[in-house]
C-alpha beads as a LAMMPS data file, in Angstrom:
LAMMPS data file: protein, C-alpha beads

308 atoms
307 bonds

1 atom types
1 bond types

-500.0 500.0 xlo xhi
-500.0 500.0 ylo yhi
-500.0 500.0 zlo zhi

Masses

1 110.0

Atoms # bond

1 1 1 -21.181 196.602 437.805
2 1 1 -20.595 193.364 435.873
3 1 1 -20.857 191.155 438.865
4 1 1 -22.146 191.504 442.329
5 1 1 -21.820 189.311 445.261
6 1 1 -24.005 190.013 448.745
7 1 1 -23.744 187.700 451.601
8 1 1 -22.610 184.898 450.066
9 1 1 -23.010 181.552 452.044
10 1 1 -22.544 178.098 451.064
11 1 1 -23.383 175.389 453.940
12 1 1 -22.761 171.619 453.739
13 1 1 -24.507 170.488 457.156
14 1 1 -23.079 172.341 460.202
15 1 1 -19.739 173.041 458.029
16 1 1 -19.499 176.605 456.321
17 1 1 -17.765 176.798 453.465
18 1 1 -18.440 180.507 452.319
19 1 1 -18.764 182.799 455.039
20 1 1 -21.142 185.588 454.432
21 1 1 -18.851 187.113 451.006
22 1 1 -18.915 190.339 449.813
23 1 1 -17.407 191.655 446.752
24 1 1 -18.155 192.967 442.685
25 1 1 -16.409 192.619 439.436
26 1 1 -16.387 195.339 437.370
27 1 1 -16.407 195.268 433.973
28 1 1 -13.326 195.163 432.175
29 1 1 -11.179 193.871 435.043
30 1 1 -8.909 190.734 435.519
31 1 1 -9.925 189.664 439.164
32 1 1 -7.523 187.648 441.176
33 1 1 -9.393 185.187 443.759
34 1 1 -6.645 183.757 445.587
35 1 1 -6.164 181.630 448.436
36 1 1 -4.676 178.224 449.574
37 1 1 -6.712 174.771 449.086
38 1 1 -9.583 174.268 450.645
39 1 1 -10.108 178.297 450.926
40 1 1 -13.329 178.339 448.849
41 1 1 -12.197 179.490 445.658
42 1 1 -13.974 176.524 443.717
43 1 1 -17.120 176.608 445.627
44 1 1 -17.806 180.310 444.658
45 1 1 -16.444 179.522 440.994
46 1 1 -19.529 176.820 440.888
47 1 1 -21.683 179.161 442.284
48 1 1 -21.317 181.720 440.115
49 1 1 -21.358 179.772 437.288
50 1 1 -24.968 178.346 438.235
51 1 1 -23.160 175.112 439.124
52 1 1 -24.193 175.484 442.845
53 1 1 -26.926 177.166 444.533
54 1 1 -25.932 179.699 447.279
55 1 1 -27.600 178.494 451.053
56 1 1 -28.070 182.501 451.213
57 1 1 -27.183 185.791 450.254
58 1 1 -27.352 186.483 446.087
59 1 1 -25.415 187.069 443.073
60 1 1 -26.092 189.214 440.398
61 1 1 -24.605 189.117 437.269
62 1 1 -25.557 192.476 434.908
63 1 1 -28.224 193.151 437.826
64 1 1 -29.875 190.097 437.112
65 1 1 -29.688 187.406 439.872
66 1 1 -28.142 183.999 438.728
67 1 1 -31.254 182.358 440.508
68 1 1 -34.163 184.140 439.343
69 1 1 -32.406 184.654 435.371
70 1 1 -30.448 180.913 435.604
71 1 1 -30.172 180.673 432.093
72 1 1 -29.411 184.347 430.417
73 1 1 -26.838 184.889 433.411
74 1 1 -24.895 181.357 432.577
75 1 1 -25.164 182.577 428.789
76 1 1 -22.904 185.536 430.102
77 1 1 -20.433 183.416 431.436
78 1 1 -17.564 181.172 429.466
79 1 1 -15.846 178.821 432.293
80 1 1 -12.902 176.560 432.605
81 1 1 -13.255 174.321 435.664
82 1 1 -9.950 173.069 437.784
83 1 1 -10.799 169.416 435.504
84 1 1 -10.697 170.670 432.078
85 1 1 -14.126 168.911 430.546
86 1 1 -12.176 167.750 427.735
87 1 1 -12.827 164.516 425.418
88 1 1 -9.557 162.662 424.959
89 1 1 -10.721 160.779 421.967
90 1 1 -12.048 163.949 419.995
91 1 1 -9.936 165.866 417.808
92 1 1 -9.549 169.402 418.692
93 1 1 -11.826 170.799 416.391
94 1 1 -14.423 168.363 416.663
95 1 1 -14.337 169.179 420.332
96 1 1 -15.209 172.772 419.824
97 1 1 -17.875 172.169 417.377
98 1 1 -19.269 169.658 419.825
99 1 1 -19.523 172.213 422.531
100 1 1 -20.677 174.790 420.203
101 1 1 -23.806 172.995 418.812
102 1 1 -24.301 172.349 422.550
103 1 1 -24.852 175.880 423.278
104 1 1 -26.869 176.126 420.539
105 1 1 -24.533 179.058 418.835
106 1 1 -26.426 179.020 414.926
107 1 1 -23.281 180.110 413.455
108 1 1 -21.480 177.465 415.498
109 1 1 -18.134 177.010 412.346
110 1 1 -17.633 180.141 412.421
111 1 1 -16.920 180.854 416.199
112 1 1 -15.273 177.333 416.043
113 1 1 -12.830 179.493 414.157
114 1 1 -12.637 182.381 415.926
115 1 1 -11.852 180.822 418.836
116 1 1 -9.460 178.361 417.396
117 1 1 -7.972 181.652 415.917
118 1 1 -7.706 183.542 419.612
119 1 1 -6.067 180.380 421.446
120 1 1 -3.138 179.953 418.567
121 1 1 -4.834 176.030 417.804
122 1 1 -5.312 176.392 414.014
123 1 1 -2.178 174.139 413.705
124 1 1 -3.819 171.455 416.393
125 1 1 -6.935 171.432 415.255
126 1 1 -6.524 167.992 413.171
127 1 1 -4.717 167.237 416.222
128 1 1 -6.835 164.343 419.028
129 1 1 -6.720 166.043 422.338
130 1 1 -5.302 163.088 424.237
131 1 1 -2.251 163.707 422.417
132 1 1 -1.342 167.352 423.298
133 1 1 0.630 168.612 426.138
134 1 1 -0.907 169.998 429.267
135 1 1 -0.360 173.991 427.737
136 1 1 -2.548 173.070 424.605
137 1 1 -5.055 171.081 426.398
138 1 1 -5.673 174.348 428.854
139 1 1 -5.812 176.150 425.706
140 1 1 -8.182 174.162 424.352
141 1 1 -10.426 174.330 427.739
142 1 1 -9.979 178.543 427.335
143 1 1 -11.401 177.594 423.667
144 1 1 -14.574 176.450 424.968
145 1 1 -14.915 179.008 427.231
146 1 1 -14.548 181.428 424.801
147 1 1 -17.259 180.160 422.481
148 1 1 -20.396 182.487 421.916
149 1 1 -18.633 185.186 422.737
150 1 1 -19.375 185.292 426.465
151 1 1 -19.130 188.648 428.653
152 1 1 -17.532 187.519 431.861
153 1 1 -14.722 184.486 431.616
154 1 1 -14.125 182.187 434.633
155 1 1 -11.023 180.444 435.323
156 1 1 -10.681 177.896 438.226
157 1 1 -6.205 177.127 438.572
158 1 1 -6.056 177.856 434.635
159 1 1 -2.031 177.085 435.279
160 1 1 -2.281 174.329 437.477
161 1 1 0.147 171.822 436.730
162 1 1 2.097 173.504 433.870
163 1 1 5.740 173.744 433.401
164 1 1 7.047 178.093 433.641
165 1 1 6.962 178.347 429.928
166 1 1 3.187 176.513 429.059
167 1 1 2.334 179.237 432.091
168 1 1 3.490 181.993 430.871
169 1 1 1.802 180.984 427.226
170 1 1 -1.706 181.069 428.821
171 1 1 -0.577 184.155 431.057
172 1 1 -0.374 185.751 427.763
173 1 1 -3.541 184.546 426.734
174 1 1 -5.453 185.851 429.542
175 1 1 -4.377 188.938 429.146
176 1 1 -5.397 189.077 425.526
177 1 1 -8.457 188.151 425.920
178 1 1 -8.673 190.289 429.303
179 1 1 -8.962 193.377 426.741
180 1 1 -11.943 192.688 425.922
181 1 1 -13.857 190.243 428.326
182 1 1 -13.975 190.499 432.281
183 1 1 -12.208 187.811 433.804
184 1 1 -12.047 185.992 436.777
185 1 1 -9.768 183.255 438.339
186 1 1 -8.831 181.603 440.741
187 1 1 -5.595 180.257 441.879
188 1 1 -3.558 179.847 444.775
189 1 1 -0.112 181.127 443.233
190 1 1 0.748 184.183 444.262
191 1 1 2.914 185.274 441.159
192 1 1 -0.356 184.236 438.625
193 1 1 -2.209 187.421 440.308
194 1 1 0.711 189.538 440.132
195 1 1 1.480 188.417 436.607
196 1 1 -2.075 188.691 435.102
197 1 1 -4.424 190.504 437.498
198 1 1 -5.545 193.998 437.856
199 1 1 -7.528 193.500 441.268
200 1 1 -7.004 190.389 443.915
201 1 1 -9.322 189.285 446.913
202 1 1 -7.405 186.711 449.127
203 1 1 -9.899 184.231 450.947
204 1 1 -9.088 181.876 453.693
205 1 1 -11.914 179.837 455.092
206 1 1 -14.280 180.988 453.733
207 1 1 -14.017 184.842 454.141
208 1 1 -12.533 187.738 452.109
209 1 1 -9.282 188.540 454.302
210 1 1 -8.229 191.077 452.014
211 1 1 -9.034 193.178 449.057
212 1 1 -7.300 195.561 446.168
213 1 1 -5.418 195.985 443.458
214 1 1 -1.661 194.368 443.124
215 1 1 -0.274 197.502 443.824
216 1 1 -2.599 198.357 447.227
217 1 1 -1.384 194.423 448.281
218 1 1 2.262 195.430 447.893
219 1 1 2.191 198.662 449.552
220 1 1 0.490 196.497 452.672
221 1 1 3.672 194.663 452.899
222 1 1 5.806 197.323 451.511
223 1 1 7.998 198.378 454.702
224 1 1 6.833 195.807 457.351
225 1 1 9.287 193.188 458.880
226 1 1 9.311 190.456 461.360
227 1 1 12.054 190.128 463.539
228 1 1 12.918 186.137 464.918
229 1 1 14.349 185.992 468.293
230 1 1 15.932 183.050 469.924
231 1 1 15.974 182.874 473.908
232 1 1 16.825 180.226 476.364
233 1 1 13.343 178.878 477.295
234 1 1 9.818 180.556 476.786
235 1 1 9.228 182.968 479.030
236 1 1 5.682 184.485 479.280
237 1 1 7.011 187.493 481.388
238 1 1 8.815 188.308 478.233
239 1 1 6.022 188.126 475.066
240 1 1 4.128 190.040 477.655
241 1 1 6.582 192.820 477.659
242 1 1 7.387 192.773 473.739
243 1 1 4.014 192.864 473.211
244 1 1 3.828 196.027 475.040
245 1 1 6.559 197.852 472.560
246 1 1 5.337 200.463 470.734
247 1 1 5.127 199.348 466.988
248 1 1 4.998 195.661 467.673
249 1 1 1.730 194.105 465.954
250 1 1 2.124 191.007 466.938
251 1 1 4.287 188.438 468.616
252 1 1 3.637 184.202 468.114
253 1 1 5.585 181.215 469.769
254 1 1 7.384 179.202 467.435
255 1 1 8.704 175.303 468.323
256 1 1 12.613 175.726 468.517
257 1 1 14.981 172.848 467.751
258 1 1 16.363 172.726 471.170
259 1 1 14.219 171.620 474.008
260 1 1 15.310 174.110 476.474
261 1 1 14.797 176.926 473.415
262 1 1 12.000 179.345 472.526
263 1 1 11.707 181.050 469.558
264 1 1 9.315 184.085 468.665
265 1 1 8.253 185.421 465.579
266 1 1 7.898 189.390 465.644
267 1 1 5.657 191.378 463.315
268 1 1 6.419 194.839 463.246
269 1 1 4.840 198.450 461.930
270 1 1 6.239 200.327 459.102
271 1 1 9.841 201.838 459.864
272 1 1 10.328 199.903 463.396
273 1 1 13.267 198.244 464.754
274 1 1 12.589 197.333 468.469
275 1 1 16.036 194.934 468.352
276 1 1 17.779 197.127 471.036
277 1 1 14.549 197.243 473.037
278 1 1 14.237 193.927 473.345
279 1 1 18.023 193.144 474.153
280 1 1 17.196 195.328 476.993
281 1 1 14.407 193.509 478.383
282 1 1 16.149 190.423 478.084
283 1 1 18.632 191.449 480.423
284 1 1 15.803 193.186 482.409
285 1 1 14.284 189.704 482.569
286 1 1 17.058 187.825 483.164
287 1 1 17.036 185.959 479.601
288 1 1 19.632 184.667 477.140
289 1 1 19.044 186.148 473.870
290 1 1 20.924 183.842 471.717
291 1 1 19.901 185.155 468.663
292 1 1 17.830 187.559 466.448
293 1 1 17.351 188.234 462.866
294 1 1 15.439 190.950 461.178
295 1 1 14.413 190.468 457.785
296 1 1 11.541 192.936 455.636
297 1 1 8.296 190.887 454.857
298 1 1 6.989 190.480 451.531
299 1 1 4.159 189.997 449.525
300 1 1 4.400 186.328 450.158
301 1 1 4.891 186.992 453.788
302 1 1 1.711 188.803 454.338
303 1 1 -0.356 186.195 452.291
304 1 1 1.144 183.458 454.514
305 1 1 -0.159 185.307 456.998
306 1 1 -3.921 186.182 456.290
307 1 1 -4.017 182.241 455.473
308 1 1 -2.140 180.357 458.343

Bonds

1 1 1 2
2 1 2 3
3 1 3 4
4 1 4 5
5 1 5 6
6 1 6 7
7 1 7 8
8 1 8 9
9 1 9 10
10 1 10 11
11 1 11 12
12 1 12 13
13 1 13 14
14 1 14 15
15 1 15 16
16 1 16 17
17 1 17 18
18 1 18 19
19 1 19 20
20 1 20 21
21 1 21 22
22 1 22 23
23 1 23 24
24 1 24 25
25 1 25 26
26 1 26 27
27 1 27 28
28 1 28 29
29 1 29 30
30 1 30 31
31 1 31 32
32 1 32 33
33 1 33 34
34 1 34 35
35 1 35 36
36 1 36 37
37 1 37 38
38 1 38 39
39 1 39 40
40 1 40 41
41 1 41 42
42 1 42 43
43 1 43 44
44 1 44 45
45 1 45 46
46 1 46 47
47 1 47 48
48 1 48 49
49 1 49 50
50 1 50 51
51 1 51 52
52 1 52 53
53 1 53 54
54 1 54 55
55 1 55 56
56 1 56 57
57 1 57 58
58 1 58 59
59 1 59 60
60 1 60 61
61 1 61 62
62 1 62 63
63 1 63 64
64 1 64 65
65 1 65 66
66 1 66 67
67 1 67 68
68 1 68 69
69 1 69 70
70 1 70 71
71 1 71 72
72 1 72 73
73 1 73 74
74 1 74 75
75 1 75 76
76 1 76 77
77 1 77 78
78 1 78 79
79 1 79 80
80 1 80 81
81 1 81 82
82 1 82 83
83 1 83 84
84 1 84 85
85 1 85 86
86 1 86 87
87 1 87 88
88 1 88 89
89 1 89 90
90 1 90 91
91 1 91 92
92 1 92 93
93 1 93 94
94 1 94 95
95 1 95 96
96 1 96 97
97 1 97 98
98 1 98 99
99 1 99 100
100 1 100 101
101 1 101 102
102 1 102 103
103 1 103 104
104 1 104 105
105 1 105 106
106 1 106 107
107 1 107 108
108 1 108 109
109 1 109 110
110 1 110 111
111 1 111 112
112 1 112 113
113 1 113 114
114 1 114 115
115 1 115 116
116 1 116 117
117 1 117 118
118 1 118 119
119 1 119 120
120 1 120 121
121 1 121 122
122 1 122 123
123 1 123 124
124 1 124 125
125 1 125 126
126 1 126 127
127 1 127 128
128 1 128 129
129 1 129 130
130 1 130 131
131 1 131 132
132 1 132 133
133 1 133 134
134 1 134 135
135 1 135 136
136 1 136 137
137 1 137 138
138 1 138 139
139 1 139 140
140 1 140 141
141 1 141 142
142 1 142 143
143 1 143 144
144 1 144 145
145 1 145 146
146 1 146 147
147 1 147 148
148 1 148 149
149 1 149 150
150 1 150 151
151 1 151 152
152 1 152 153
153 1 153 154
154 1 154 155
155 1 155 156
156 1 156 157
157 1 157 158
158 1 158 159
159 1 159 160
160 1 160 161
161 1 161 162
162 1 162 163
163 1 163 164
164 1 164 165
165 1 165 166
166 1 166 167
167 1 167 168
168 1 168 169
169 1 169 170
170 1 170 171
171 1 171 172
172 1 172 173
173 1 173 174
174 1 174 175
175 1 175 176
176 1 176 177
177 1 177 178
178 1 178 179
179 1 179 180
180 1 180 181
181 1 181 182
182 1 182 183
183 1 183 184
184 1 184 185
185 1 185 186
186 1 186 187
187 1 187 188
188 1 188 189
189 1 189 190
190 1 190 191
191 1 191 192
192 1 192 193
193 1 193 194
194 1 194 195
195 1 195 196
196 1 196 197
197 1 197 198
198 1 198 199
199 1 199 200
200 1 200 201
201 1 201 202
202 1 202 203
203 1 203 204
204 1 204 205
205 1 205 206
206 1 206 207
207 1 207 208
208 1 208 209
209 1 209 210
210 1 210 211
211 1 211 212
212 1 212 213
213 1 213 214
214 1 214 215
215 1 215 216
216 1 216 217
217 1 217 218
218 1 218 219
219 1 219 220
220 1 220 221
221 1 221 222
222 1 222 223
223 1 223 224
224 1 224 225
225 1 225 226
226 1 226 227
227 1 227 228
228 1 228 229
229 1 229 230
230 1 230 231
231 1 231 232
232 1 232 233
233 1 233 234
234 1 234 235
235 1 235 236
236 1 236 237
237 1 237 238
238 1 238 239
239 1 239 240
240 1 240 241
241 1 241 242
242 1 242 243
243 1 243 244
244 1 244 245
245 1 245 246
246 1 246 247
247 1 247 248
248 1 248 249
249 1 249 250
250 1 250 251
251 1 251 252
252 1 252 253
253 1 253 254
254 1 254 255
255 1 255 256
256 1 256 257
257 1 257 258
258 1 258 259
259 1 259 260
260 1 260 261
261 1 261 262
262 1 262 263
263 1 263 264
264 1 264 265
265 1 265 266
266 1 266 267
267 1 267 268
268 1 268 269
269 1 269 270
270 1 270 271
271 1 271 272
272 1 272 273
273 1 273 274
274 1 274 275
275 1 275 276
276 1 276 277
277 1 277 278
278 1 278 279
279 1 279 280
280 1 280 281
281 1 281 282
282 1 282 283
283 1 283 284
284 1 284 285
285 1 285 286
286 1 286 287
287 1 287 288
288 1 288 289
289 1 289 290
290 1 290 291
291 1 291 292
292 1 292 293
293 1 293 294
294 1 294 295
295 1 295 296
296 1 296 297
297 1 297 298
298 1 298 299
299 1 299 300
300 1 300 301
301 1 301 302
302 1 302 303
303 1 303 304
304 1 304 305
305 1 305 306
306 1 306 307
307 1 307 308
């Protein structure tokens, strides 16, 4: 087990920001963390970076905690925050070579290389960072990450802000180094984990709301629909009653256009179409049904709805 979160809780006064998290990292994997803004995702980057201290529970990185072994864990790591640390002023090279000597790597030219090597930069290295695009400037932030050789890479929004083709560059780039390294990153795109992940955990609030690979995630959604129905006026008699259909998981109120309109939103089971059910209760309940629309949910749908 590379990494190894137990009850993981972050407090700022009476808010909670991490909710007693549980999860590990093995090694070799590409973990997705993924959730909207304001989820958590960069508060349990900085803790397990040693940036933050936990307000309880632990995390242990190669079985040693991160509290106990600060500085041998955070030599494990490589990490590029959401605010790549770069120096506008520096040329890219001179950059690395800074950062190297600041981790005190003895053969600091030669990873300088290597690294330049791995992120495609030999041709920018003579290059001043304030002058590259937003692509070569994340690639330069991987760069620094990657020096020393680190086991575990961390990634907070590593695409954030790029045009398609500067994210599909450092897609690629993830993955190669992936081979090798585990990595972890956060984002709140849904087509980043899908694209470069082997595992996700989706967090909203502070809590894991779900867990597995890409594949497990799809198969959630994989045969599920919502059906939206469109009735003149809510009528409490009638979620009651829908509610009560066998396969229906859950029914919400949604604001219609019209005033004297209600419109619901329908989540049902695997395989279920209650449409002439519910035609039938209308007229049982002496409703208009003026209009209903099934449509199959999707990966999207389902992480819209473990975050609303």
């Amino acid at each position: 087990m590379e990494i190894a979160v137990n009850n993981l809780t972050k407090k700022y006064g009476s808010v909670t920001v991490l909710d007693a998290m549980n999860f590990t990292v093995d090694k070799g994997e590409i973990l997705g963390f993924l959730g909207p803004n304001g989820a958590g995702k960069t508060t349990t980057m900085r803790i397990l970076t040693g940036f933050l201290a936990p307000t309880s529970g632990d995390v242990k990185i190669s079985n040693l905690d991160i509290l106990d072994h600060s500085l041998e864990t955070r030599q494990k790591i490589g990490y590029l925050p959401e605010n790549n640390p770069l120096y506008n002023e520096m040329k890219v090279f001179e950059y690395l070579e800074f950062v190297a000597r600041a981790k005190g790597i003895k053969n600091w030219r030669d990873e300088v290389k290597r690294t330049l090597a791995i992120c495609k930069l030999g041709e920018r290295a003579d290059q001043v960072i304030g002058e590259l695009s937003k692509g070569f400037k994340q690639r330069v932030g991987i760069a620094q990450a990657l020096l020393g050789d680190p086991e575990i890479i961390i990634m907070d929004e590593p695409t954030s802000g790029l045009d398609p083709n500067q994210i599909v560059e450092i897609r690629n780039l993830i993955k190669e180094v992936g081979k090798t390294k585990t990595i972890i990153l956060s984002t709140h795109i849904l087509s980043e984990v899908q694209a470069s992940c082997t595992r996700a955990i989706i967090i909203n609030k502070g809590k894991i709301v779900a867990t597995g690979t890409t594949e497990d995630l799809i198969r959630a959604a994989h045969g599920k629909s919502q059906l939206f129905i469109t009735v003149s006026g809510k009528k409490e008699e009638l979620e009651t009653a829908i509610q009560a259909l066998p396969g229906v998981e859950a029914i919400e109120y949604v604001l219609a256009h019209m005033p004297d309109e209600a419109r619901y939103t329908i989540t049902l089971a695997e395989n279920i179409d209650v449409r002439k059910e519910i035609s039938k209760l209308c007229v049982e309940k002496d409703v208009i049904l003026l209009g209903m629309e099934l449509k199959t949910l999707s990966l999207e749908d389902v992480f819209r709805q473990l975050t609303q």
